[in-house]
N, C-alpha and C positions, 0 to 999 in steps of 0.2 A: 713775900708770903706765898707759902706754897698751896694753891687749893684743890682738892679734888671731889669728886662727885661720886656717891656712895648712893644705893637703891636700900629706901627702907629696912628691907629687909638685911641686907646687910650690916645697915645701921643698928637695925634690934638683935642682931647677934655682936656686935661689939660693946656695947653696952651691958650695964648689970638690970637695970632694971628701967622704963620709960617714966620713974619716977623720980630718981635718983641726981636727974638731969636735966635744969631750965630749959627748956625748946622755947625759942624764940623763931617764928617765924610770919612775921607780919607781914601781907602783902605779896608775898614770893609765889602766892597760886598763878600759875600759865593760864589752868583754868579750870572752873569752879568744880567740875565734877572730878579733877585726881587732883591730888596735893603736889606741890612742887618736891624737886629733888632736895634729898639734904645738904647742906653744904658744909663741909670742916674744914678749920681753917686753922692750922698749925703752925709756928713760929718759933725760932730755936736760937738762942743767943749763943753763939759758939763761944765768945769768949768767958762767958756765964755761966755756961754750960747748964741753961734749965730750958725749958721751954713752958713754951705757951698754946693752949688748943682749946678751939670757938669752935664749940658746935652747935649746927643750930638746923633746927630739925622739925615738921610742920606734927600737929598734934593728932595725932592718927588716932581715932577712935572711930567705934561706928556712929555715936552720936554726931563727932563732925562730919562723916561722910555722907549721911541724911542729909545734915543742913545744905551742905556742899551741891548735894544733887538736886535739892531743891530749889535752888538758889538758880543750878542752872538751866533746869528746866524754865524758869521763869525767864531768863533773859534769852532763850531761845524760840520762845514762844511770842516776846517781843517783838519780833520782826517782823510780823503778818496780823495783819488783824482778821477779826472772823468774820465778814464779809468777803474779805478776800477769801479766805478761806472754803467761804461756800459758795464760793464761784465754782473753784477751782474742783471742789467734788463735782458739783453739778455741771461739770465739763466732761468729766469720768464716769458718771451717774447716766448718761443722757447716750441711747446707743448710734455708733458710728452708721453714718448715711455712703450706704451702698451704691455703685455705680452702677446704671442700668446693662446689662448686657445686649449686644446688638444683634443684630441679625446673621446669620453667614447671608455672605454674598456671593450670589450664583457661580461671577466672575473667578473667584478666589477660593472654589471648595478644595477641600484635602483629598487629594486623589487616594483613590481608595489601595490596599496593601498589593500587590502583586500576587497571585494563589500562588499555593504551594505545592508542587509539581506531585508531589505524596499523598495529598489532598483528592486533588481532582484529577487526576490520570488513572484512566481506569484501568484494573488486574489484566496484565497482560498472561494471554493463552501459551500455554507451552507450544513453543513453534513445532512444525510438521518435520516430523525426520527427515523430508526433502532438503528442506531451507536450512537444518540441521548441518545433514551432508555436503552443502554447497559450502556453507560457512567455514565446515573443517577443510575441506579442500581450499579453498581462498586462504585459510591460515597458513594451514599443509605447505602453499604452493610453493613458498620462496625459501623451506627447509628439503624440499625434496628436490632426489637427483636427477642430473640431467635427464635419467634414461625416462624415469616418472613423468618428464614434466613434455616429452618428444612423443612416448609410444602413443597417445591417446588426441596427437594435436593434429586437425584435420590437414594443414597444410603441408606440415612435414609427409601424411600419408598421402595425398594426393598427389605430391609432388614427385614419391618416390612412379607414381600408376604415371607419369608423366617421361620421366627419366625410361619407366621401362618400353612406354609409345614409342619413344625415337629411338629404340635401339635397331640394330638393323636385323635383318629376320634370320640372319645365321647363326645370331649369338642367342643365348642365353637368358632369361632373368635371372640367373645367378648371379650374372655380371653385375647387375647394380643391388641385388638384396645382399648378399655376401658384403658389401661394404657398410650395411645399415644394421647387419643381423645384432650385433650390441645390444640396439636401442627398441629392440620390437621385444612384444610380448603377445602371450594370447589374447587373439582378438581384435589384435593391431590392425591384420591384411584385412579385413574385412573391409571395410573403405575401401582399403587399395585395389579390391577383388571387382567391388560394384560400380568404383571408378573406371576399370578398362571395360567393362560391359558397356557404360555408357559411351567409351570411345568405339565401341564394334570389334575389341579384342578377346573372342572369349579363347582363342589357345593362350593367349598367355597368362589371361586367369586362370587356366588347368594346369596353366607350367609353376603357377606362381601356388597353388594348394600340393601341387608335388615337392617342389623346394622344401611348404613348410614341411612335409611330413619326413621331409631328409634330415631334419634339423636334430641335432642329439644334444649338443653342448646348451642350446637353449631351447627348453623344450617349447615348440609352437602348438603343439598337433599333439594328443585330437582335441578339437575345438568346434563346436557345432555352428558358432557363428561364424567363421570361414566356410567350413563346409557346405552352410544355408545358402550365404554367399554365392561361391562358384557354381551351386546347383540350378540358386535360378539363374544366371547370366548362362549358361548351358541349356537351358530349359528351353529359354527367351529365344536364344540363337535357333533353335531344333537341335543340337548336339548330345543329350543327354539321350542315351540309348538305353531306357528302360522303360519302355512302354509295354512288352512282354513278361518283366519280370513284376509289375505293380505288386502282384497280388505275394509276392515275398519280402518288398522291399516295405510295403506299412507297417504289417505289425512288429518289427522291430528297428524300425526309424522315428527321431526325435519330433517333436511335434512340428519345432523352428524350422526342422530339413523337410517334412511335409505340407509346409505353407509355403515355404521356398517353392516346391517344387510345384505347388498349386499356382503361385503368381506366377512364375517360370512359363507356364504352359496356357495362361490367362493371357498375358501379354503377348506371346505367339501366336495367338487367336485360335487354340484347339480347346475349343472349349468344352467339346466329347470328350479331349483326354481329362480335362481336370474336373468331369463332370464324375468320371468313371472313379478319380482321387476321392473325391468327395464320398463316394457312396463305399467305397472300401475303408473308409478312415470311420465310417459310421456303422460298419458291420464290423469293424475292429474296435468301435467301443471305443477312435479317437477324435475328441471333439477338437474342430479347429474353430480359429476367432470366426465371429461373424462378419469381420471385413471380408474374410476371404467368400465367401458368398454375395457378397457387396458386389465385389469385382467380379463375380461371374456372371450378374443377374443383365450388370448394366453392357459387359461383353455379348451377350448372348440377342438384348432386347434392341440389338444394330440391326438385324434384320427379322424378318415374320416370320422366319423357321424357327426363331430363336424366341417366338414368346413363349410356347408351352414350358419351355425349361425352363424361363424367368417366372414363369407363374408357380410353376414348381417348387421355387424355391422360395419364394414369398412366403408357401403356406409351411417350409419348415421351419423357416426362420420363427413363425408365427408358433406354432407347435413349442418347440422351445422354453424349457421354464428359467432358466439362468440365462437369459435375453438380455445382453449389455449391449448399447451401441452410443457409438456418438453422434454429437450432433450431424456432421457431415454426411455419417454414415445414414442415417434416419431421414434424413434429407434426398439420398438419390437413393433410396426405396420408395418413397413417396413420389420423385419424377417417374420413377418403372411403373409403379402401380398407376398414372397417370397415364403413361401410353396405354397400358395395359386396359383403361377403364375402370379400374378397381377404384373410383372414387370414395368408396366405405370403408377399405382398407386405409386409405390415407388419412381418413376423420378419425378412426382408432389406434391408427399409431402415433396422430397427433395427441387426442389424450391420454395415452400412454404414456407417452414423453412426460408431458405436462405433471402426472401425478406420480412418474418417477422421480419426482424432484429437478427436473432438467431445465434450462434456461431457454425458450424458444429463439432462433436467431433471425436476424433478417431475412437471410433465403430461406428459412422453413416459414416462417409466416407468408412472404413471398409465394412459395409451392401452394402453400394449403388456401391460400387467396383464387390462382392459377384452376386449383383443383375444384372449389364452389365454384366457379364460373362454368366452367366446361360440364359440371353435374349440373348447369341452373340453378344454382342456390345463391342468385346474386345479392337478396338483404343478408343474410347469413354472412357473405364473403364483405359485406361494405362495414356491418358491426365488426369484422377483425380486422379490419383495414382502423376504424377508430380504435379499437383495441391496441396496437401497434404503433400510433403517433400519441398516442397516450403514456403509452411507456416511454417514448421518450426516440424511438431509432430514425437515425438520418438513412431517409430512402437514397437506391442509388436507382443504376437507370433500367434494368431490368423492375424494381417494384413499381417505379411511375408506368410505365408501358400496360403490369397489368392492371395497376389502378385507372389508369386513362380506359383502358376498355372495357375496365368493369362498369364508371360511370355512363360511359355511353350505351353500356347491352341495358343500364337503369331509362334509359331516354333522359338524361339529367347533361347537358351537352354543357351546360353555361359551370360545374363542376368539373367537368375535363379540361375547359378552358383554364379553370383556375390552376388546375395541376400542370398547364403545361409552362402557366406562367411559372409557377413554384417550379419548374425545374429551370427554366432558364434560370432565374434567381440564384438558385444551387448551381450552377458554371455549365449543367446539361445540356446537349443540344436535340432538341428533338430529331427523332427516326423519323422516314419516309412512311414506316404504316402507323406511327402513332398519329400522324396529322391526316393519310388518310382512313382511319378510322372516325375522327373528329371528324373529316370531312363529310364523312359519308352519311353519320347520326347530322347535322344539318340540314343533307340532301334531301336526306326523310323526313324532318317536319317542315322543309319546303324553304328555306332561311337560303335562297342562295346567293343572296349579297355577302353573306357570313362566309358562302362557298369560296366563291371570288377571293375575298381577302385574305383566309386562309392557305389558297394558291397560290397566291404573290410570294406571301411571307415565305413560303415553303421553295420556294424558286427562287427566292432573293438569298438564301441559302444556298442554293444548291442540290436540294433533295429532289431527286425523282419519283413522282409520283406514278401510282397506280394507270395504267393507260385507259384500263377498262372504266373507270371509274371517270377521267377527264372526259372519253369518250360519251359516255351517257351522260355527263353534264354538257357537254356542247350540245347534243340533242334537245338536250330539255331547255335549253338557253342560260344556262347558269357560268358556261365559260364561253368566252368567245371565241372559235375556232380560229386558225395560224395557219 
């Protein structure tokens, strides 16, 4: 018998009508809430040729499907009773018990995020066209040609002021610049010009400004920096032969060739001649640096003929309304004005410095210490002496020398002592008048046990002291004569 499995609904379209047709279907629910499948069961006697078909089919109405549902809900609901049941809410009902949270432990905190470089790094300033220009050059360097990267390199131009030292004195600098002329540009000899001045060759510096000015294929010449150049080492030597024509050669000479020739005649010790530069360059309406002044004041203040002119030029300098000087420079105005006495001069061009925005340096505080002593203004000079270790600068051995003898012009002797130990400490060794200065503020409040041991110390050294001074203490009984 052949059986197959047919879905209601297919069964109700095979059919004429669910009436039409006994449905037997007892017991065949899987389960209460759907009715089982229908089942037809068809049978064919071949040699009969009729058949036979069993259908049999569960009674589908909505009234059985109620029953049906009801039915199952009840035996689903069998399985639990309601105690159980309201256990089981009041398990859901009841809210979940939280775990306490603990503490962080010191040991084991979250290291905090790394900042963020965008963050906290602060707006960088547009760098100075200096540091600009070096950078492009550093870039520059290793695309530029050979001749770029030689004209400007101090060794190569030194080297050539060397080469032309050992030529012999028949030949030439042609002989060796003619093998270099390639690689030179304006500007180059200039080194090479101030190089053989320092070796004591100024004909060949003259031979070596005439070459440039032969030069056509590369033009060297004119060039003011060569020419400044070879005027002072000319100047320097006494060779420049224009002390007759001054009053032609200012007002149409560059300023560079006018300072040149003012150092030129500074370092040769004519200090009339460049005294004379000076005053035509100022009735010519041309102002030079005031280095150049620097270096006449302190030429000049070598000997006592030479102060009037150094004081002279103090008060130009002073006059002056576009007054720039540097530190150094401000510094040995302050030693002239020092020889000179001009103690009030040196307090004003100290605050001058100060409220031109300037940084005061070791030796100008130094000076201006120097300079209250010798005016007596020793509490004055001791507040800048704290003024000075307040800021922070490591004395050297000239600031201890005048600190030591400013405490002792205070009668404060056991404070010199202490600076002389702070210099040892600092790797110093004490000078022969710092220890007799100390010695001497001792000898005066009468301490000459303090005398004594200070002598030893200073002779187990090595330093020779003051004779005058042993002297009058062997009289007094403070040393014992030898």
């Amino acid at each position: 018998m052949l059986k197959v499995k047919v879905t209601p609904v297919l069964v109700s379209g095979l059919l004429p009508a669910p009436t039409l047709v006994k449905l037997r279907a007892p017991g065949l629910h899987s389960h209460g809430h759907f009715p089982s499948t229908s089942r037809i069961s068809c049978s064919s006697d071949l040699s009969q040729r009729g058949f036979a078909k069993e259908l049999e089919v569960p009674e589908y109405s909505d009234e059985t499907y109620r029953e049906n549902a009801a039915v199952g809900d009840e035996e689903e609901c069998s399985g639990w009773s309601k105690d159980e049941i309201d256990a089981i809410s009041a398990i859901f009902d009841r809210p979940m018990r939280q775990k306490p949270l603990k503490p962080p432990s010191p040991t084991r905190q979250r290291a905090l995020p790394l900042p963020l470089p965008h963050k906290t790094r602060l707006p960088v300033a547009p760098a100075p066209k200096q540091l600009v220009r070096l950078a492009s050059r550093v870039a520059l360097s290793s695309r530029a040609s050979f001749s770029d990267q030689v004209r400007k390199n101090p060794e190569f131009l030194l080297g050539i002021a060397r080469e032309i030292a050992a030529l012999p004195s028949e030949h030439d600098v042609s002989t060796v610049l003619d093998r270099w002329v390639r690689f030179l540009r304006k500007g180059s000899l200039s080194l090479t010009i101030r190089e053989l001045g320092h070796m004591g060759l100024p004909e060949r510096a003259l031979q070596t400004l005439c070459w440039a000015q032969r030069q056509k294929a590369v033009p060297l010449f004119p060039d003011d920096r060569v020419l400044a150049s070879t005027i002072e080492v000319l100047a320097r030597f006494g060779q420049l032969k224009v002390e007759s024509a001054l009053e032609q050669c200012v007002p149409t000479s560059s300023r560079a060739v006018l300072e040149a020739m003012a150092s030129g005649f500074i370092r040769a010790g004519k200090v009339e001649l460049a005294r004379k530069l000076l005053d035509l360059s100022s009735i010519n309406n041309r102002t030079l640096q005031p280095s150049i002044y620097v270096k006449l004041m302190l030429e000049a203040i070598r000997t006592p003929e030479g102060y009037g002119l150094a004081s002279a030029l103090v008060d130009e300098l002073g006059e002056r309304s576009d007054l720039e000087l540097r530190p150094q420079d401000c510094t040995a105005v302050m030693k002239v004005c020092i020889k000179l006495r001009r103690y009030a001069a040196v307090e004003s061009l100290f605050s001058w410095f100060k409220e031109s925005g300037g940084s005061p340096t070791l030796v100008m505080y130094t000076t201006v210490i120097h300079s209250r002593c010798r005016d007596g203004m020793h509490r004055e000079a001791l507040s800048l002496v704290w003024e000075m270790e307040q800021a922070g600068y490591l004395l050297d051995l000239p600031a201890y020398r005048v600190i030591v003898k400013l405490c002792v012009a205070l009668r404060d002797q056991e404070r010199a002592l202490r600076y002389l130990l702070r210099m040892k400490e600092a790797g110093f060794v004490p000078t022969g008048d710092m220890y007799t200065v100390v010695i001497e503020g001792y000898a005066a409040q009468g301490r000459l046990a303090k005398c004594r041991q200070l002598i030893r110390e200073a002779e187990s050294v090595g330093l020779n002291l003051d004779r005058r001074l042993l002297s009058h203490l062997s009289e007094t009984g403070g040393v014992h004569s030898r």
